[in-house]
C-alpha positions as CSV (number, residue, x, y, z in Angstrom):
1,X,-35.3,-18.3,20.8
2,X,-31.9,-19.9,21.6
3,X,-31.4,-20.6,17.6
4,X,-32.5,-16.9,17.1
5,X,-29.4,-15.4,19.6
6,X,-27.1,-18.4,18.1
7,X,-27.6,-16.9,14.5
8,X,-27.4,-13.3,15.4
9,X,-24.4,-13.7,17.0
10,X,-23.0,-15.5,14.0
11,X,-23.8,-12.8,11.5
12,X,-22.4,-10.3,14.0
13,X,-19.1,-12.4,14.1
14,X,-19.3,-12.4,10.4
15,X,-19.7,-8.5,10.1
16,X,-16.7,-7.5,12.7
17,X,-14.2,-10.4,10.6
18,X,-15.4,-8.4,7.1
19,X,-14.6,-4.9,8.9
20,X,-11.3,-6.1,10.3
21,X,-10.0,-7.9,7.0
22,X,-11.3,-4.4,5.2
23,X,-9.4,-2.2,7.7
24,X,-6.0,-4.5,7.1
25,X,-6.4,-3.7,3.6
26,X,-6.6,-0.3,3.6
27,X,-3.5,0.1,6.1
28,X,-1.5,-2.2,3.7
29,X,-2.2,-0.1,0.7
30,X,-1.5,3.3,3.1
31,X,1.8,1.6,3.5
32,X,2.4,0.6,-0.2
33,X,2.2,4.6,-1.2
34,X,4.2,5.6,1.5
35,X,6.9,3.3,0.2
36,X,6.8,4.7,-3.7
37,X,6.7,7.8,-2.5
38,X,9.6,7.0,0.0
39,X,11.3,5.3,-3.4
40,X,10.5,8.1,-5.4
41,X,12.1,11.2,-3.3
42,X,14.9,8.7,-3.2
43,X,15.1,8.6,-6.7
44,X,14.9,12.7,-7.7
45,X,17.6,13.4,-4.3
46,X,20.1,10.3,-6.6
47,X,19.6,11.4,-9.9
48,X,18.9,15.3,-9.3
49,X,16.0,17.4,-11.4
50,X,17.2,16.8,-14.8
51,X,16.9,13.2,-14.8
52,X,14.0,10.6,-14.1
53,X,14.7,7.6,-12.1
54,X,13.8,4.7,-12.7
55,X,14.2,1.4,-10.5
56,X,14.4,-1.5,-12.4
57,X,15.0,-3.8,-8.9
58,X,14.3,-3.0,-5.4
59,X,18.4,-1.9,-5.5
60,X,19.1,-1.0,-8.7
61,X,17.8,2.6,-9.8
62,X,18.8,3.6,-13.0
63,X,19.1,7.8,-13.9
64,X,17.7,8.3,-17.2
65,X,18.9,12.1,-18.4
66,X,16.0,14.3,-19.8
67,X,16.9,15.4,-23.2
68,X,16.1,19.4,-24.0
């Protein structure tokens, strides 16, 4: 019976590690698209609505005028 509670609690350590690594996950990628979208209205308010901006480092953005 002792072996029975031993591996139950195992598994149920198991389970709440998997959730927690899962939850971390999705919280990093929530933070990832706030960033791009962070980088992106960045980008439009440099290079105003006729140009597309592209960032070709983490500080260099480049303006890239839209032809008619």
């Amino acid at each position: 019976m002792k072996e029975a509670a031993w591996i139950i609690a195992a598994v149920l350590t198991l389970g709440m590690g998997a959730l927690a690594g899962h939850s971390a996950e999705s919280e990093a990628d929530r933070q990832d698209a706030e960033a791009m979208a962070s980088r992106d209205w960045a980008g439009q308010q440099v290079c105003g609505p006729h140009s597309t901006a592209v960032w070709e480092t983490d500080q260099v953005l480049t303006c890239l005028k839209e032809l008619p």
